[in-house]
C-alpha positions as CSV (number, residue, x, y, z in Angstrom):
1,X,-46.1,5.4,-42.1
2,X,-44.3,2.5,-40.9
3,X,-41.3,2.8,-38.5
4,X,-37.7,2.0,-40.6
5,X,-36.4,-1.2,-40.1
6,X,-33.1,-1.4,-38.0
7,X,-30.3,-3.9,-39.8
8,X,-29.6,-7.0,-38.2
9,X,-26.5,-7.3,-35.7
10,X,-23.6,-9.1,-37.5
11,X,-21.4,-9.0,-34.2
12,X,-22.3,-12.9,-33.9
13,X,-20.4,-12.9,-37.5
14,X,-16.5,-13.6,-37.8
15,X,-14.4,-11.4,-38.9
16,X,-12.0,-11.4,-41.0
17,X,-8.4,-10.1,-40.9
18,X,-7.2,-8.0,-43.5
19,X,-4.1,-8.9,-45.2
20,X,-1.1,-7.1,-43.2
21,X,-3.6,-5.7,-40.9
22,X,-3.3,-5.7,-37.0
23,X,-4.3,-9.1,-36.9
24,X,-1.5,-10.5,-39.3
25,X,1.1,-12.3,-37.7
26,X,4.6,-10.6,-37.5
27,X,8.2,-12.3,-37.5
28,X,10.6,-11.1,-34.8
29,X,13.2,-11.1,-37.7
30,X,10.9,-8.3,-39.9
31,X,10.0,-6.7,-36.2
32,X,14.2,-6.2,-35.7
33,X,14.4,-5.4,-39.3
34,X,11.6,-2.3,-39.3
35,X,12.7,-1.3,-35.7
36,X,17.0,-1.4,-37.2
37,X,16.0,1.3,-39.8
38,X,14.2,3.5,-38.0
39,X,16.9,4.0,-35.6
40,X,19.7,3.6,-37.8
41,X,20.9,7.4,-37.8
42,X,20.7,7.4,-33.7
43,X,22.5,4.2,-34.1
44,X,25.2,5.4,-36.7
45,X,26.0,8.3,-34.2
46,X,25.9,6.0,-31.4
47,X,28.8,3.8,-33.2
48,X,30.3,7.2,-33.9
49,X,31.0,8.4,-30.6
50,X,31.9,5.1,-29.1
51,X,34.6,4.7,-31.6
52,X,36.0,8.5,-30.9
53,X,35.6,7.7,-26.6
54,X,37.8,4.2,-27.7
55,X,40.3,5.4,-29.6
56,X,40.8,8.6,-27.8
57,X,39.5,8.1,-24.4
58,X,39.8,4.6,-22.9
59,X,42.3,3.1,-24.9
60,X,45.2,5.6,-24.0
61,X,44.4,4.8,-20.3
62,X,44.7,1.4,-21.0
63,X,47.8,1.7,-22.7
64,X,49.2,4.2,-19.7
65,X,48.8,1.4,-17.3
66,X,50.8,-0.9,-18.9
67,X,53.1,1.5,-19.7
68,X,53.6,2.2,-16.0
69,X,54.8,-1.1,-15.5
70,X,56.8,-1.3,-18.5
71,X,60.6,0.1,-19.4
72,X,61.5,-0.1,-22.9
73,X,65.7,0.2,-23.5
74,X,67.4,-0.1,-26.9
75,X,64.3,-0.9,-28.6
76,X,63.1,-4.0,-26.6
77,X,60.0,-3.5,-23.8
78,X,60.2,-5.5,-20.5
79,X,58.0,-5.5,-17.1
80,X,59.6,-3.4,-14.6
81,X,57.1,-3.7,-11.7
82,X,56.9,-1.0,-9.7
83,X,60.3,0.6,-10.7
84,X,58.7,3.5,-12.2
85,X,56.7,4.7,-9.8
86,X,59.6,4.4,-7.2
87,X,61.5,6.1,-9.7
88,X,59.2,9.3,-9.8
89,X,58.6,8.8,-6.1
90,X,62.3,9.8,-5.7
91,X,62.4,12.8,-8.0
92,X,63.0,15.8,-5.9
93,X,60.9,17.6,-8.4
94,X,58.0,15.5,-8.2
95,X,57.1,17.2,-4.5
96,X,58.2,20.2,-6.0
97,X,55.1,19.8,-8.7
98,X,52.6,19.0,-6.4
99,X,53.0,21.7,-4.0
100,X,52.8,23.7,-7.4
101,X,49.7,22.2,-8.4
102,X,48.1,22.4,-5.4
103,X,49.4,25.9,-4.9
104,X,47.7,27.0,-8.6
105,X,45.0,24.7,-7.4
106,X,44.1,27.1,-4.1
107,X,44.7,29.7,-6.1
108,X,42.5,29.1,-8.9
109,X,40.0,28.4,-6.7
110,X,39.7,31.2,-5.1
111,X,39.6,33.5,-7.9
112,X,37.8,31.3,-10.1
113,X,35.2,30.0,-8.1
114,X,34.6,33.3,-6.0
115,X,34.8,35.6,-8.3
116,X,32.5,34.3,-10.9
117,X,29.8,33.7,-8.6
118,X,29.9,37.4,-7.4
119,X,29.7,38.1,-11.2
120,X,26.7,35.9,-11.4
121,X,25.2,37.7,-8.2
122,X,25.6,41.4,-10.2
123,X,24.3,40.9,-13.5
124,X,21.5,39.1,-12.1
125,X,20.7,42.0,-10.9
126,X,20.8,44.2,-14.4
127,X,17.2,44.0,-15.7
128,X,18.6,45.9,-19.1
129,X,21.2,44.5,-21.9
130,X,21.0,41.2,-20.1
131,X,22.2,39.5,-23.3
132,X,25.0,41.8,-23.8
133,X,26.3,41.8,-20.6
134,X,26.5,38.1,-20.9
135,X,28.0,37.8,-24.0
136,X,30.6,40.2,-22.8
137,X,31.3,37.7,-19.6
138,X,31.4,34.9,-22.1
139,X,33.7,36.7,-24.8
140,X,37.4,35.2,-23.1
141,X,36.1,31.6,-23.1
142,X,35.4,31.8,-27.5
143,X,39.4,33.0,-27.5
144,X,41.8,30.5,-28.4
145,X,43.2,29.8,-25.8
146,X,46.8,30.5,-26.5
147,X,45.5,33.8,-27.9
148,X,44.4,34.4,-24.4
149,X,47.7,33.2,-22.7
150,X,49.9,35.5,-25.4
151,X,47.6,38.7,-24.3
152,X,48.3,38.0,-21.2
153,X,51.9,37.4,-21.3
154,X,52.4,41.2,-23.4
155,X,50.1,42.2,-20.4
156,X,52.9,40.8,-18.0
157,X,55.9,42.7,-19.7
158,X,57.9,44.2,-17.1
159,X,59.2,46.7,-20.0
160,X,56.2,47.7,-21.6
161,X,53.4,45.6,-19.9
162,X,50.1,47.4,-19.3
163,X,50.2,46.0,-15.1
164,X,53.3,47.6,-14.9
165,X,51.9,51.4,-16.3
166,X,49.5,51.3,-14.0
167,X,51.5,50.3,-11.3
168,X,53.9,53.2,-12.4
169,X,50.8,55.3,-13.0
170,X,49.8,54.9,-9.7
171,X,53.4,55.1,-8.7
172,X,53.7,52.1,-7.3
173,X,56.9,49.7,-7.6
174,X,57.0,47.9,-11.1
175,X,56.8,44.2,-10.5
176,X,58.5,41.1,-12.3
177,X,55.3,39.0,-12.6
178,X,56.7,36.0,-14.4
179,X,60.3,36.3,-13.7
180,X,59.6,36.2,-9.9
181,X,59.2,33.1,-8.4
182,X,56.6,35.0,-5.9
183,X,54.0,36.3,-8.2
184,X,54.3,33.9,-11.1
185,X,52.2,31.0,-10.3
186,X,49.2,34.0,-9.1
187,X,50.0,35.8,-12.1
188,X,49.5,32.0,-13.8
189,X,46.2,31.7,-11.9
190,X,44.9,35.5,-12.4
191,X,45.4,34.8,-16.7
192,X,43.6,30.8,-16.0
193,X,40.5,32.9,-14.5
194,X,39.7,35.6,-16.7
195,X,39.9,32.8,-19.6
196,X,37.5,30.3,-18.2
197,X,35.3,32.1,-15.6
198,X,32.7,32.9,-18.8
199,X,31.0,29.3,-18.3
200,X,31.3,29.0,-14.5
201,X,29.3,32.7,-14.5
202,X,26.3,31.6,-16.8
203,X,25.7,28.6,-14.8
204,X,25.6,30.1,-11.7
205,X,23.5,32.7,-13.4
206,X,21.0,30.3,-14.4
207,X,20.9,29.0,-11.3
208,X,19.8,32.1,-9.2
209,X,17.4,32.9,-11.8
210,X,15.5,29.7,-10.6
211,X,15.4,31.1,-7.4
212,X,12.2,31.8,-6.2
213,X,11.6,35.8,-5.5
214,X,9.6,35.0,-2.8
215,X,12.2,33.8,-0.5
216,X,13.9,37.0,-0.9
217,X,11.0,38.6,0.0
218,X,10.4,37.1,3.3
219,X,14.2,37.8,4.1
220,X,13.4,41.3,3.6
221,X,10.5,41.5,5.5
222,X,12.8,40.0,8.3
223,X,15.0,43.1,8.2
224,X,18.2,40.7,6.4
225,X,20.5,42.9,4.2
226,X,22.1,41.8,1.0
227,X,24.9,40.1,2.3
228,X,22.1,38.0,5.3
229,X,20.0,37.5,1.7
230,X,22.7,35.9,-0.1
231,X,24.1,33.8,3.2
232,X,20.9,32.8,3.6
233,X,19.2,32.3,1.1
234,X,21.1,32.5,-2.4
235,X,24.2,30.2,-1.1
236,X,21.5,27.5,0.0
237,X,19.7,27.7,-2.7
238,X,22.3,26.9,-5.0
239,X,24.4,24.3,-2.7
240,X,24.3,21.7,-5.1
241,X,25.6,23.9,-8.1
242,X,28.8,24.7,-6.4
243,X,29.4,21.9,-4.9
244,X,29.5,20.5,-8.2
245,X,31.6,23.6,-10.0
246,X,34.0,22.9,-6.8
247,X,34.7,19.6,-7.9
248,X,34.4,20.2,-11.5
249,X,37.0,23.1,-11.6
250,X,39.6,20.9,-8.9
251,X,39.4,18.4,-11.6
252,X,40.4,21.1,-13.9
253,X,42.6,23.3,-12.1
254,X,45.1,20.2,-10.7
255,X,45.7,19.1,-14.6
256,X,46.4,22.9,-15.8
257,X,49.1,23.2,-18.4
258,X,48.6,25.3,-21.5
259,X,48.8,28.2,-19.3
260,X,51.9,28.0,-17.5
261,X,53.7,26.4,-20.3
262,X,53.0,29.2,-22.3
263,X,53.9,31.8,-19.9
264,X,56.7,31.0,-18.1
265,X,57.8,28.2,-20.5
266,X,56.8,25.4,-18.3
267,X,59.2,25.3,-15.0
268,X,59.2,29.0,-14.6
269,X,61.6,30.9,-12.3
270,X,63.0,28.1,-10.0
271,X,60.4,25.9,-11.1
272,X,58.0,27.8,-9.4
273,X,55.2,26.8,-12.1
274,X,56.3,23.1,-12.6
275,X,52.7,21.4,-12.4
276,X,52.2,17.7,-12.0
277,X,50.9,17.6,-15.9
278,X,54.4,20.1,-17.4
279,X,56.2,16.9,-15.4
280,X,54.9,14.1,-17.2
281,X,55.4,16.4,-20.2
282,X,58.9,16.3,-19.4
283,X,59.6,12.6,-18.5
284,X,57.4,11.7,-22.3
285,X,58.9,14.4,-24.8
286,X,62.2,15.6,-22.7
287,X,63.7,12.9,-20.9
288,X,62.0,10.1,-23.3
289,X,61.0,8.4,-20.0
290,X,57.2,6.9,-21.3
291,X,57.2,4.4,-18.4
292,X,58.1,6.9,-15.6
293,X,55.6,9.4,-17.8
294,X,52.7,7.0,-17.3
295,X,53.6,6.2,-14.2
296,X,52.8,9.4,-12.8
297,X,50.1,9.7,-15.1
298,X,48.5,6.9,-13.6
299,X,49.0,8.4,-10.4
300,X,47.1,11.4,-11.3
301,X,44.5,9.5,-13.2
302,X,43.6,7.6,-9.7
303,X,43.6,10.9,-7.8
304,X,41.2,12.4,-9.9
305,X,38.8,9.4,-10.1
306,X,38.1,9.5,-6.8
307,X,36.6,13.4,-7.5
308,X,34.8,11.9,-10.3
309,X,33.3,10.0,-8.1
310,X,32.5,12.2,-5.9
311,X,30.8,14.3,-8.7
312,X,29.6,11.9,-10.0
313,X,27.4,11.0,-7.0
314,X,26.6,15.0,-6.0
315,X,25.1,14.8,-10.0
316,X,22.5,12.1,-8.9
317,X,21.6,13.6,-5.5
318,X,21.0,17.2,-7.5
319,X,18.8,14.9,-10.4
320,X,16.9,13.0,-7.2
């Protein structure tokens, strides 16, 4: 029987493109036009949220700088230079705010930083109801907010407040938590923590479970307690999360104002719960002052820039 023939090579033949194949030729224009419709929804939401950041986000801080410099009388709008801001400078309760603000600010910081993180250190501890435990952490931040404030402010009743029956419970002096101008900026603070320390709490959470086990391990073997293991390992091991809650919740805490507004109606006893944001409130909506308003406003916006900054580069060392 004779061996089968083997057909002859063609690869010496030309080929021949196919119409619309790999080898037709494309136009840049039909390349755009292909490339345009596939990303058209990513594109549409793109336009979407530019539009919102515009309208709601940048151009109000343009229009608060010129504002600044700007003093409208009887209708007509003329350049005032820096007279507003000398004008706000010379407020005796523009000092007054800031000490407030930075007073809520320390305060708030050192309940809702601390405290949260110890939270985080305890339920990461549970190895049962996880989920439950969390959502029950979480619960104040779905309130409304002024749902949360009102609670708080039946709470603070020196008639029939529940702080108070304990207090008398425990027979302990009765305190005026809102009408004294002692305890109403903490008692300000105390009702800002328990509403937003749900979302500092789960990321710190998240962040000691990525913590290896074996570090804590090797601390034990050391002989280190719980308090050594935390010191040393837990707070380095999560550095660059808190330093970035720090910054995030000073940005926060120094523009508070649903909360005292609510409470104490803004100014509080003595204007001890005047904040730097209830003023500019005051100067827009009270005295009808826009220019001294965005004056301040501006002054604020400038301040916390240069934490956004700072966050801002903390958020690129922690991604590098």
């Amino acid at each position: 029987m004779s061996a089968p023939t083997l057909p002859t090579s063609t690869a010496s033949e030309p080929r021949t493109p196919r119409p619309g194949g790999a080898g037709a030729a494309r136009s840049p224009r039909a390349s755009f036009a292909r490339e345009l419709r596939r990303n058209l929804t990513a594109h549409g939401f793109l336009i979407g949220a530019v539009l919102c950041f515009s309208f709601f986000s940048w151009y109000p801080m343009v229009r608060e700088f010129f504002l600044a410099f700007q003093k409208t009388e009887d209708g007509r709008t003329t350049w005032a230079g820096w007279s507003n801001f000398t004008t706000v400078y010379h407020d005796p309760a523009f000092w007054q705010a800031w000490q407030n603000t930075l007073l809520f600010t320390a305060l708030a910081l050192g309940l809702g930083f601390v405290v949260p993180f110890v939270v985080a250190l305890v339920l990461n501890e549970f190895r049962h109801a996880r989920g439950y435990l969390r959502l029950l952490v979480y619960l104040p931040v779905m309130l409304p907010p002024v749902a949360s404030v009102l609670l708080f402010k039946y709470l603070y009743d020196p008639g029939y407040g529940l702080f108070n029956e304990i207090l008398g419970f425990l027979h302990l002096p009765e305190q005026q938590w809102l009408q004294d101008p002692g305890t109403a900026m903490l008692s300000v603070a105390v009702a800002a923590t328990w509403m937003n320390m749900g979302g500092a709490t789960l990321i710190y959470l998240a962040a000691l479970q990525g913590i290896p086990g074996e570090l804590y391990e090797a601390a034990e073997l050391d002989g280190a307690g719980v308090l050594r293991k935390i010191w040393y390992v837990t707070v380095p091991q999560t550095r660059l999360i808190l330093s970035l809650m720090l910054l995030m919740q000073i940005i926060a805490t120094m523009q508070v104002f649903t909360e005292p507004f609510l409470l104490t109606n803004g100014a509080g006893p003595e204007g001890s719960t005047t904040t730097v944001v209830h003023l500019i409130y005051q100067y827009a909506f009270n005295f009808n002052d826009y220019g001294a308003a965005a004056a301040l406003g501006l002054v604020l916006l400038v301040l916390l820039a240069g934490f956004s900054a700072a966050y801002v580069r903390l958020s690129r060392a922690e991604d590098e």
